[in-house]
PyMOL commands that place a pseudoatom at each C-alpha (Angstrom):
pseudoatom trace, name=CA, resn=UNK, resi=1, chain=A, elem=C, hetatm=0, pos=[13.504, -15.533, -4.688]
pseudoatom trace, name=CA, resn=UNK, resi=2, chain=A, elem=C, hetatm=0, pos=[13.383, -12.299, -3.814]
pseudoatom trace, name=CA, resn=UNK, resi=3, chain=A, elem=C, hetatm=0, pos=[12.072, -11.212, -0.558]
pseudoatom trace, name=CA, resn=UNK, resi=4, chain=A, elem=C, hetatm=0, pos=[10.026, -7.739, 1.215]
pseudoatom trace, name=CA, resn=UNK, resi=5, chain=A, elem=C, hetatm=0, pos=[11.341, -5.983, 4.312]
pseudoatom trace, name=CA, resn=UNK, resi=6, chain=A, elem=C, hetatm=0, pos=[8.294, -3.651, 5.954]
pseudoatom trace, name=CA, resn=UNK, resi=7, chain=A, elem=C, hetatm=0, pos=[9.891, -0.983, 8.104]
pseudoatom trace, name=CA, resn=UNK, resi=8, chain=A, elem=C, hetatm=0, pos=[7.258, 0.668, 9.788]
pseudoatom trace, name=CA, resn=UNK, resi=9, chain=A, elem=C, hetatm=0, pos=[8.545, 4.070, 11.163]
pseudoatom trace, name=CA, resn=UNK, resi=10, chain=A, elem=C, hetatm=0, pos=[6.962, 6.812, 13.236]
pseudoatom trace, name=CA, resn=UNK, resi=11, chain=A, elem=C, hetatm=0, pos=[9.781, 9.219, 13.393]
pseudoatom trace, name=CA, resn=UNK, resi=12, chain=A, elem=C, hetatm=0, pos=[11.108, 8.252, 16.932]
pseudoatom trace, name=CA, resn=UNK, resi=13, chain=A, elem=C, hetatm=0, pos=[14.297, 7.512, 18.200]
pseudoatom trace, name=CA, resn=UNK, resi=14, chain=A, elem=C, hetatm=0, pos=[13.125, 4.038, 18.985]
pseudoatom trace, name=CA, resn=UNK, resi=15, chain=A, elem=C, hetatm=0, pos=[11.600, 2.944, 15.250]
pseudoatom trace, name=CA, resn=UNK, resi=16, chain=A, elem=C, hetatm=0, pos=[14.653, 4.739, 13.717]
pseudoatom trace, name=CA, resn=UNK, resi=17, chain=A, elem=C, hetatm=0, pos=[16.752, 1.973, 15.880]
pseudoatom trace, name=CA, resn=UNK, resi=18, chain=A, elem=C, hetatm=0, pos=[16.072, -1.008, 12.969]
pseudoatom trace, name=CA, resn=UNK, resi=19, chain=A, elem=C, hetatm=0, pos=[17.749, 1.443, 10.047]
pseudoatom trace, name=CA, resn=UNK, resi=20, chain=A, elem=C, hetatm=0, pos=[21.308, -0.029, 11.058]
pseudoatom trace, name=CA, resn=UNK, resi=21, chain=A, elem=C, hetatm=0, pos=[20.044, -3.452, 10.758]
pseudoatom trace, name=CA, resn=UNK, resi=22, chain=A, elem=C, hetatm=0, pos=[18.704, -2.859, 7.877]
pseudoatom trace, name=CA, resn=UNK, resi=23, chain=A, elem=C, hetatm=0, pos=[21.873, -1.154, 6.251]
pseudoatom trace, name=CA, resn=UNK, resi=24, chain=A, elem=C, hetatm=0, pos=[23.213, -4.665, 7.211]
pseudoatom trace, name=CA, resn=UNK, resi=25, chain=A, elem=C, hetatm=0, pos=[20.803, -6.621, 5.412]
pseudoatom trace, name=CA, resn=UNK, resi=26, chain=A, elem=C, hetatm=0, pos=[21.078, -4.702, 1.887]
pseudoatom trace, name=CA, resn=UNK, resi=27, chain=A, elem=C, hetatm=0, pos=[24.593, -4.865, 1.902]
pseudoatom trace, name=CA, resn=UNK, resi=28, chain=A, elem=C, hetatm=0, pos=[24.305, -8.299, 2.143]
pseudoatom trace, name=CA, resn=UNK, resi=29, chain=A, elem=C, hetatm=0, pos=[21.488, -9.201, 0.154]
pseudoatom trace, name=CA, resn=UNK, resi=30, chain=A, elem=C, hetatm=0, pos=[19.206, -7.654, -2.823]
pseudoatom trace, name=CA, resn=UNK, resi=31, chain=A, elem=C, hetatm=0, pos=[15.282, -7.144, -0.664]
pseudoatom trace, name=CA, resn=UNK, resi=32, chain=A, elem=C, hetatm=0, pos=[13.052, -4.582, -1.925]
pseudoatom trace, name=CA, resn=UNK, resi=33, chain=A, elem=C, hetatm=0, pos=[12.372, -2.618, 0.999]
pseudoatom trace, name=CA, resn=UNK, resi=34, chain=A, elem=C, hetatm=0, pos=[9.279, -0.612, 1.912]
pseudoatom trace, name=CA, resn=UNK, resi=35, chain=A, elem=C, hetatm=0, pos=[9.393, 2.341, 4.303]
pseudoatom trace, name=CA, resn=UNK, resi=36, chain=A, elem=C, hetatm=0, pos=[5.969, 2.627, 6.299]
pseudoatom trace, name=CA, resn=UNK, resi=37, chain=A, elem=C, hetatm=0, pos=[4.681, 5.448, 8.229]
pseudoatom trace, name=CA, resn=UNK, resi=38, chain=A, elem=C, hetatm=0, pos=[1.092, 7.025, 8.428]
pseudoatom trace, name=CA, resn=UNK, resi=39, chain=A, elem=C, hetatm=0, pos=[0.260, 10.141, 7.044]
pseudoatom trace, name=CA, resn=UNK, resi=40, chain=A, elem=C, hetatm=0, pos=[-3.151, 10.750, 6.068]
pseudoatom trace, name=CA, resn=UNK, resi=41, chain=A, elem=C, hetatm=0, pos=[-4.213, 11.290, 2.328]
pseudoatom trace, name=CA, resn=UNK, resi=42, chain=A, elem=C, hetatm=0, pos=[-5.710, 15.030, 3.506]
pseudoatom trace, name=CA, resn=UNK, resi=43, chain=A, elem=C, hetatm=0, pos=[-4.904, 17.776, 0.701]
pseudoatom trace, name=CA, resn=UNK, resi=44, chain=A, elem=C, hetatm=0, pos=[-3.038, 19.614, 3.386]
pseudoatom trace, name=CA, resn=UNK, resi=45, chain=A, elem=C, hetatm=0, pos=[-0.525, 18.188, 6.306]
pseudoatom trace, name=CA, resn=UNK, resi=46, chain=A, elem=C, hetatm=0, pos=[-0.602, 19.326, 9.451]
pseudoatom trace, name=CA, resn=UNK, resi=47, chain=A, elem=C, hetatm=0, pos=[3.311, 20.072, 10.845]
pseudoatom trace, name=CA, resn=UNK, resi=48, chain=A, elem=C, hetatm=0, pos=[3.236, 16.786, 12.429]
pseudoatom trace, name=CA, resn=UNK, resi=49, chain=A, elem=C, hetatm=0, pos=[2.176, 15.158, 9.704]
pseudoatom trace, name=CA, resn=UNK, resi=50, chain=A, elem=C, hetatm=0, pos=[4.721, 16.841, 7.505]
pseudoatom trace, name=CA, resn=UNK, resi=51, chain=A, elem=C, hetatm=0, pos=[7.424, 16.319, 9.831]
pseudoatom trace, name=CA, resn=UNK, resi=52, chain=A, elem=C, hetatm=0, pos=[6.726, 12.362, 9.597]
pseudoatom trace, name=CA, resn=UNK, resi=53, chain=A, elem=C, hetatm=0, pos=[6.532, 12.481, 5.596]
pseudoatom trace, name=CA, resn=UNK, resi=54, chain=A, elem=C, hetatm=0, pos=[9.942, 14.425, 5.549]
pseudoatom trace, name=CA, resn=UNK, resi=55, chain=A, elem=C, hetatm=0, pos=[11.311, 11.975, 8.024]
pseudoatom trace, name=CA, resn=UNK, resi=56, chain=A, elem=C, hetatm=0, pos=[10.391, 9.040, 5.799]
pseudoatom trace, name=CA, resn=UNK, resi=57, chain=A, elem=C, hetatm=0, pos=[11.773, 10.712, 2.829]
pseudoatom trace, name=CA, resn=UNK, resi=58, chain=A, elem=C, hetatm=0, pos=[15.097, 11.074, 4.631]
pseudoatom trace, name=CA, resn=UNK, resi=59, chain=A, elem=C, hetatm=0, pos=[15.684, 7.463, 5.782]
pseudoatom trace, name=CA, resn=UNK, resi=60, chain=A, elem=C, hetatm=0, pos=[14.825, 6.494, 2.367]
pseudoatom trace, name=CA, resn=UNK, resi=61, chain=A, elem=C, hetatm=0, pos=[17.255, 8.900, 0.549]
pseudoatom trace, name=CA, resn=UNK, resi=62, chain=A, elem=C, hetatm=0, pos=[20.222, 8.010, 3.184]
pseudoatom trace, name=CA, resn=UNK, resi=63, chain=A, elem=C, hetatm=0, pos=[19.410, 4.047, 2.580]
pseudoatom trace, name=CA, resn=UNK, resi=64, chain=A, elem=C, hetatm=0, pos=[19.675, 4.881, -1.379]
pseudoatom trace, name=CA, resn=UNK, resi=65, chain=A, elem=C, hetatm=0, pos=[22.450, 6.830, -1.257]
pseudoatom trace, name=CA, resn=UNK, resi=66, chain=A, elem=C, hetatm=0, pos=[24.293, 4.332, 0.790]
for i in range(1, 66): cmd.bond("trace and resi %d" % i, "trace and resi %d" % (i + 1))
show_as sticks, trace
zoom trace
């Protein structure tokens, strides 16, 4: 059976708390993961917006790399 972990993330200090957990959980285990955050489908970001997409894409290359 293989099971989903949502990981909702808004680029705080807080959210980013669960990403040690989680490293704990895919050692252990094989979950598909999904990283969540909101960024809006508009053809151009604002910098806050952009700053949350390129925090999103960091967690998820430091989770795959690890």
């Amino acid at each position: 059976m293989q099971r989903r972990i949502l990981v909702p993330l808004d680029g705080s200090t807080l959210a980013d708390q669960i990403i040690t957990q989680l490293r704990r959980l895919l050692v252990r285990s094989d979950h598909e993961t999904v990283l969540l955050t909101e960024v809006p489908g508009a053809a151009e970001l604002s910098v806050v917006e952009r700053a949350k997409q390129e925090h999103l894409e960091g967690v998820r290359d430091a989770l795959v790399s690890q």
